[in-house]
ChimeraX commands (.cxc) that place a marker at each C-alpha (Angstrom):
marker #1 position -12.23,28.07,25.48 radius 0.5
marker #1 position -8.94,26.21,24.69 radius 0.5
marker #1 position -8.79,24.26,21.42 radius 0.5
marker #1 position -8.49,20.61,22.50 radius 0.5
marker #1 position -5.71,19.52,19.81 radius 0.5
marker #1 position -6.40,15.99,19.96 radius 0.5
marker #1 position -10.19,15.79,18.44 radius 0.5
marker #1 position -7.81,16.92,15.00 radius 0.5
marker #1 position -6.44,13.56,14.43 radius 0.5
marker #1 position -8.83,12.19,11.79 radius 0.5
marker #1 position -8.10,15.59,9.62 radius 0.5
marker #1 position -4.35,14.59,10.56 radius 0.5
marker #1 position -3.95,11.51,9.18 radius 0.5
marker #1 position -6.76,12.65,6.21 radius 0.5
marker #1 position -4.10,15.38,5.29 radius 0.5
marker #1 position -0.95,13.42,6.29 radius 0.5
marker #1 position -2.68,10.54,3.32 radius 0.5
marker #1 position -3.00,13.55,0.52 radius 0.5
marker #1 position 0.31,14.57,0.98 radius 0.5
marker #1 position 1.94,11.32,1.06 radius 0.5
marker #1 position -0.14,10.24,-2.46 radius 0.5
marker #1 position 0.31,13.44,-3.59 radius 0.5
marker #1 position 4.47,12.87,-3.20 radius 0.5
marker #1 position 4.25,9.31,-4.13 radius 0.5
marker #1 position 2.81,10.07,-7.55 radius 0.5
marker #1 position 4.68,12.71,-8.44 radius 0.5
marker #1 position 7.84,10.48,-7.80 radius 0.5
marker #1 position 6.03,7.67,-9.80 radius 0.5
marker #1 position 5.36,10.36,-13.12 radius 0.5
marker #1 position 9.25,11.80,-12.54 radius 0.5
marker #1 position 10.65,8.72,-12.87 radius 0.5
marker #1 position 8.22,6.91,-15.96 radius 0.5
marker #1 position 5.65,5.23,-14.54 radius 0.5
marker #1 position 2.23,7.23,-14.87 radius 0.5
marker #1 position 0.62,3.93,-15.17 radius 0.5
marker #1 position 1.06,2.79,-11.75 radius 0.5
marker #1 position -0.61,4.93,-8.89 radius 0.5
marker #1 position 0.10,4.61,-4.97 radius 0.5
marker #1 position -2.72,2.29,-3.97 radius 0.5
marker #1 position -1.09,-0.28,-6.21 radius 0.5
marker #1 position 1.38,-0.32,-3.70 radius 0.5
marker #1 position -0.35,-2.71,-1.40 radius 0.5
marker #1 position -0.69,-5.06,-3.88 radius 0.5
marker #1 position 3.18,-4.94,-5.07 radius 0.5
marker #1 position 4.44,-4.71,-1.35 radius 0.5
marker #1 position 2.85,-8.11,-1.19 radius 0.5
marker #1 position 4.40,-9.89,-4.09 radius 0.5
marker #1 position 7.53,-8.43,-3.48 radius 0.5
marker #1 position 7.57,-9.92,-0.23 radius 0.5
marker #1 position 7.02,-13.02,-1.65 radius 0.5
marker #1 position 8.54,-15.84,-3.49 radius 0.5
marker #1 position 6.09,-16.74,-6.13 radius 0.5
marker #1 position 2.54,-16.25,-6.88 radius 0.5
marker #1 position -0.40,-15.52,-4.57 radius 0.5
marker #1 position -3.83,-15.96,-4.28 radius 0.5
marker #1 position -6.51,-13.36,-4.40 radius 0.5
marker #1 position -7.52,-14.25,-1.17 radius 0.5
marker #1 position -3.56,-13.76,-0.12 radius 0.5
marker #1 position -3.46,-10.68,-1.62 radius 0.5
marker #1 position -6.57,-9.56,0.52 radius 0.5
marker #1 position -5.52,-10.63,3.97 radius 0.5
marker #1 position -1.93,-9.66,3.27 radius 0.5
marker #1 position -3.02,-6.19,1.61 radius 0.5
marker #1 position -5.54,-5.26,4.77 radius 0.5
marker #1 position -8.22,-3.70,1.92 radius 0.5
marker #1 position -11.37,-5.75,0.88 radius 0.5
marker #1 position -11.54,-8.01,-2.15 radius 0.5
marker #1 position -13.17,-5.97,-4.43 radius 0.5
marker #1 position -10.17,-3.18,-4.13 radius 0.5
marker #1 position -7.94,-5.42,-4.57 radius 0.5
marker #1 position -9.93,-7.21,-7.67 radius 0.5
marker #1 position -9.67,-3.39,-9.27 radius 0.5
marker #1 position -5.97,-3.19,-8.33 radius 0.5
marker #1 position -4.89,-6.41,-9.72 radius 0.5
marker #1 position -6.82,-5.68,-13.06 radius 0.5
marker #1 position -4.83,-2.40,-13.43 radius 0.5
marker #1 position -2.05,-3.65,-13.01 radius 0.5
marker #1 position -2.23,-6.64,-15.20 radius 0.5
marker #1 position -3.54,-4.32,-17.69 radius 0.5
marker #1 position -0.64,-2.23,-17.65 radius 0.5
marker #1 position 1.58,-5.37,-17.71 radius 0.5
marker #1 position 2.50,-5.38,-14.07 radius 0.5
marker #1 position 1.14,-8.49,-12.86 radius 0.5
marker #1 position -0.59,-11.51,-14.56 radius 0.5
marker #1 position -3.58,-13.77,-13.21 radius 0.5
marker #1 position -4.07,-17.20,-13.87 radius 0.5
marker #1 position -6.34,-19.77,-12.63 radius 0.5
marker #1 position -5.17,-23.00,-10.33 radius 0.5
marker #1 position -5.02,-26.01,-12.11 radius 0.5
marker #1 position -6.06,-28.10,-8.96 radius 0.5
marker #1 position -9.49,-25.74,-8.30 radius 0.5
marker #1 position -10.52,-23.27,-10.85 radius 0.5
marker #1 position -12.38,-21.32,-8.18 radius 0.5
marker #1 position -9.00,-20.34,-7.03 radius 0.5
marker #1 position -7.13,-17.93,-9.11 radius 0.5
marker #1 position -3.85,-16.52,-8.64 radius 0.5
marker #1 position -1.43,-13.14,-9.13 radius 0.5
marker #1 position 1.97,-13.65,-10.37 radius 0.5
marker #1 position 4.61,-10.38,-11.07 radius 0.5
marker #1 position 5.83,-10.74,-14.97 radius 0.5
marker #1 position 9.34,-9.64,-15.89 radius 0.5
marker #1 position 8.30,-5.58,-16.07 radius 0.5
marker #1 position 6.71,-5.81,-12.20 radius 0.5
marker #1 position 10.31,-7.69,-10.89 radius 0.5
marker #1 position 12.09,-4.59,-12.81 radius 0.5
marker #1 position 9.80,-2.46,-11.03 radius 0.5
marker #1 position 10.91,-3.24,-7.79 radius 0.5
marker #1 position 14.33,-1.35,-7.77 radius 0.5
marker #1 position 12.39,2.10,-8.25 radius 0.5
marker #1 position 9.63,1.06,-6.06 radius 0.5
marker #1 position 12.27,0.76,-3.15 radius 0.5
marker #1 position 13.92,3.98,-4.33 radius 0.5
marker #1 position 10.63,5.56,-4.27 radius 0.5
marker #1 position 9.93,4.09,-0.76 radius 0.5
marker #1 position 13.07,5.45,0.62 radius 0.5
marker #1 position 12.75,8.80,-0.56 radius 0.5
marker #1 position 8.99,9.22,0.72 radius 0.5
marker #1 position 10.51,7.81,4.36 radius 0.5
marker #1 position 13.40,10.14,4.20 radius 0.5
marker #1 position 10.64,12.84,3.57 radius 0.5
marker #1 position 7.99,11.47,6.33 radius 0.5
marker #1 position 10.92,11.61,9.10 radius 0.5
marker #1 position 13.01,14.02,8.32 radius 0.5
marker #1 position 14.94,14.86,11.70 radius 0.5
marker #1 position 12.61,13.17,13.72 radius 0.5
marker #1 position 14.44,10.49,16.31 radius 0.5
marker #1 position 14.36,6.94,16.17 radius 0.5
marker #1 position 12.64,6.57,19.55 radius 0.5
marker #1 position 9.36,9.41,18.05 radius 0.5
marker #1 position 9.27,7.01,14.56 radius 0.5
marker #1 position 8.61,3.84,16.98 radius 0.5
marker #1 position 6.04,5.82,19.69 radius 0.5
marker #1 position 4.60,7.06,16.35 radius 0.5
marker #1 position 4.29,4.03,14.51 radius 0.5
marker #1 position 2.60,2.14,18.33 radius 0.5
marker #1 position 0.16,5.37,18.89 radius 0.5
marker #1 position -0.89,5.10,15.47 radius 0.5
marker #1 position -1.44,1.24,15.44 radius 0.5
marker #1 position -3.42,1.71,18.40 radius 0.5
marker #1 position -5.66,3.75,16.87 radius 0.5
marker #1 position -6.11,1.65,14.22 radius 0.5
marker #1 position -6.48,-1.40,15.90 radius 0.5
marker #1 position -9.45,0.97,18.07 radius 0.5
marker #1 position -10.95,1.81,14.86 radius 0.5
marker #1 position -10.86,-2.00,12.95 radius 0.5
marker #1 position -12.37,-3.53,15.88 radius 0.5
marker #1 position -15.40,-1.37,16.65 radius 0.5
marker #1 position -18.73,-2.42,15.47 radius 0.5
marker #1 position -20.26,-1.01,12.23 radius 0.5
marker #1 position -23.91,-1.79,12.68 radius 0.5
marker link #1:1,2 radius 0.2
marker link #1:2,3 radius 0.2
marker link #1:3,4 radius 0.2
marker link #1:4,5 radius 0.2
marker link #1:5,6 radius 0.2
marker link #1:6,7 radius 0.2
marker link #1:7,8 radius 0.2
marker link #1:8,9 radius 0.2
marker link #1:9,10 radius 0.2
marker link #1:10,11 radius 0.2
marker link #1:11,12 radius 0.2
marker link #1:12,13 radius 0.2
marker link #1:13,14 radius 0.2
marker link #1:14,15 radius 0.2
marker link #1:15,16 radius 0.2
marker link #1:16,17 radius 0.2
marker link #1:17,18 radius 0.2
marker link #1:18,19 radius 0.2
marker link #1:19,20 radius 0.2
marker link #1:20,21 radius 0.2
marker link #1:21,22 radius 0.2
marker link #1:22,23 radius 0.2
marker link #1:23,24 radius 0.2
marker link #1:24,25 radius 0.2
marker link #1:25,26 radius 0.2
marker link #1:26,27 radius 0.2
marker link #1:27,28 radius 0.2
marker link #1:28,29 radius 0.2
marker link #1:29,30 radius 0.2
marker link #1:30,31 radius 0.2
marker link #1:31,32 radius 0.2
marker link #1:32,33 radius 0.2
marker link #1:33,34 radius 0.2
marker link #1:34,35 radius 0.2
marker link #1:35,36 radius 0.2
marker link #1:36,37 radius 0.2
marker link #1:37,38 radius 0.2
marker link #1:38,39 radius 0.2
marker link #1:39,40 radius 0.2
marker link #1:40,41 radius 0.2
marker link #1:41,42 radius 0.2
marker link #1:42,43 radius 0.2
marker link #1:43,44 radius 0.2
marker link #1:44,45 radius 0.2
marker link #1:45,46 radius 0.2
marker link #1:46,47 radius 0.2
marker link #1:47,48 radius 0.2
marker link #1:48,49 radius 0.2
marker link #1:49,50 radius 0.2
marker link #1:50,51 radius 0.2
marker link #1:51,52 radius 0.2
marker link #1:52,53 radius 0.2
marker link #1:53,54 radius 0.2
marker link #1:54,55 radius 0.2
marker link #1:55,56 radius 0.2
marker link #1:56,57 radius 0.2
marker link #1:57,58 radius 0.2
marker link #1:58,59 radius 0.2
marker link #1:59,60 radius 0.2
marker link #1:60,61 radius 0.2
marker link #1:61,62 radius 0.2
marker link #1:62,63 radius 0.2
marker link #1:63,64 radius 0.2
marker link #1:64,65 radius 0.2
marker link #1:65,66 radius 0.2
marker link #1:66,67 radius 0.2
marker link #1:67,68 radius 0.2
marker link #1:68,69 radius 0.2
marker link #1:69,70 radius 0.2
marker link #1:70,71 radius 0.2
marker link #1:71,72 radius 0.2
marker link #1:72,73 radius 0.2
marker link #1:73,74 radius 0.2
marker link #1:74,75 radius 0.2
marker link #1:75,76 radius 0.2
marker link #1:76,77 radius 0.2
marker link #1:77,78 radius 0.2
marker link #1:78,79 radius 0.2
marker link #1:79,80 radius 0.2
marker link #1:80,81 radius 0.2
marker link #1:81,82 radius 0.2
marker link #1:82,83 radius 0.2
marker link #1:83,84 radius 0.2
marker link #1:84,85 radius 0.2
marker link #1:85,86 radius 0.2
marker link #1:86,87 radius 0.2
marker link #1:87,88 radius 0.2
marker link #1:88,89 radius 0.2
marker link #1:89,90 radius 0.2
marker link #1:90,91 radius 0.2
marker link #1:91,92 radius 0.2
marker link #1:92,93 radius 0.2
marker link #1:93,94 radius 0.2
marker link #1:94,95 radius 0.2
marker link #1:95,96 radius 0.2
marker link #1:96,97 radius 0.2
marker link #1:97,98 radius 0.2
marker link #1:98,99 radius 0.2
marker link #1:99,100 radius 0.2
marker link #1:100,101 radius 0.2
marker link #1:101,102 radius 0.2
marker link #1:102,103 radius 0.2
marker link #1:103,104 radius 0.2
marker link #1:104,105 radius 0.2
marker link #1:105,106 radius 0.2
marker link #1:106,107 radius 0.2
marker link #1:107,108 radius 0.2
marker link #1:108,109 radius 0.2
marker link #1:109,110 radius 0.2
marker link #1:110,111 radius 0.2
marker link #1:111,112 radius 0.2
marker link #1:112,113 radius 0.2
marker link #1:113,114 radius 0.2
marker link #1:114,115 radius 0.2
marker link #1:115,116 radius 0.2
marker link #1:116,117 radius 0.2
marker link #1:117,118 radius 0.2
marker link #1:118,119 radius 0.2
marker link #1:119,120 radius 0.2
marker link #1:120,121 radius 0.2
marker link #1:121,122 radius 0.2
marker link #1:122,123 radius 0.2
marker link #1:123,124 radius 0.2
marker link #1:124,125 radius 0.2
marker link #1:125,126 radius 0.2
marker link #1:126,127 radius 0.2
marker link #1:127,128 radius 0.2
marker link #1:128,129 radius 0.2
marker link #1:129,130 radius 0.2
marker link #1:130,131 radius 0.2
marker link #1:131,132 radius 0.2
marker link #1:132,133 radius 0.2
marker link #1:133,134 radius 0.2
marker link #1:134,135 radius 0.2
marker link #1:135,136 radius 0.2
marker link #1:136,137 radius 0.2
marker link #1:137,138 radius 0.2
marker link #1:138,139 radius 0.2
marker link #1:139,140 radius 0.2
marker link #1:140,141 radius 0.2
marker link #1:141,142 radius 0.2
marker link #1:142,143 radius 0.2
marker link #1:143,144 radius 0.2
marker link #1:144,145 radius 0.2
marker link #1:145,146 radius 0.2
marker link #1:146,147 radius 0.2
marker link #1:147,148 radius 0.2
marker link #1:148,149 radius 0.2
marker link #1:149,150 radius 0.2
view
């Protein structure tokens, strides 16, 4: 019987997700910061990207992971001085996430830390594989987010 290949994928990308954390936080302890972990990273990516504060809701939709993830996330990170929450002054139901002055000083090594991993995930591999890559892989996502859970 030949080994189909393909039926490997989900222990692929399982394995692929281990050793990318696994790299990540090793970067994050070499250079200082054993109080941030890689599934912060959604959460940063977002603020980084923009201008001033965001909603929790924001953070959620922009982030792709349910609220209370991203509740857990933001905690940590305000606990550790990262990021600060605050409450809207037009509708306290609404409450925001804002990066202090040690999550802006962040950003430099989380960009380092990002390249590194990328020159790591690539390696030799062509432009034109990274792209097919990147479209196969979306595909399968997009496959998986929109089938039914009943």
């Amino acid at each position: 019987m030949i080994k189909d290949e393909t039926r490997a994928i989900l222990g692929t990308v399982s394995r692929i997700r281990e050793l990318s954390t696994l790299r990540i936080q090793h970067e994050l302890d070499a250079r200082g910061y054993p109080d941030i972990v890689p599934a912060h990273g959604r959460v940063l990516i977002a603020l980084y990207r923009q201008s001033g504060p965001l909603t929790m809701t924001e953070l959620v939709e922009a982030s792709g992971r349910v609220k209370s993830t991203i509740s857990s996330l933001v905690k940590s990170l305000s606990k550790n001085g990262y990021v600060e929450r605050f409450v809207s002054e037009e509708d306290r139901r609404v409450n925001f996430v804002r990066l202090t002055e040690k999550g802006e000083r962040f950003q430099t090594t989380f960009k380092d830390i990002t390249e590194s991993v990328m020159t790591t995930v690539y390696s030799d591999m062509p432009a034109d594989q990274r792209i097919e890559l990147v479209r196969l892989l979306r595909f399968v996502e997009c496959n998986l987010d929109s089938a039914k859970i009943a």
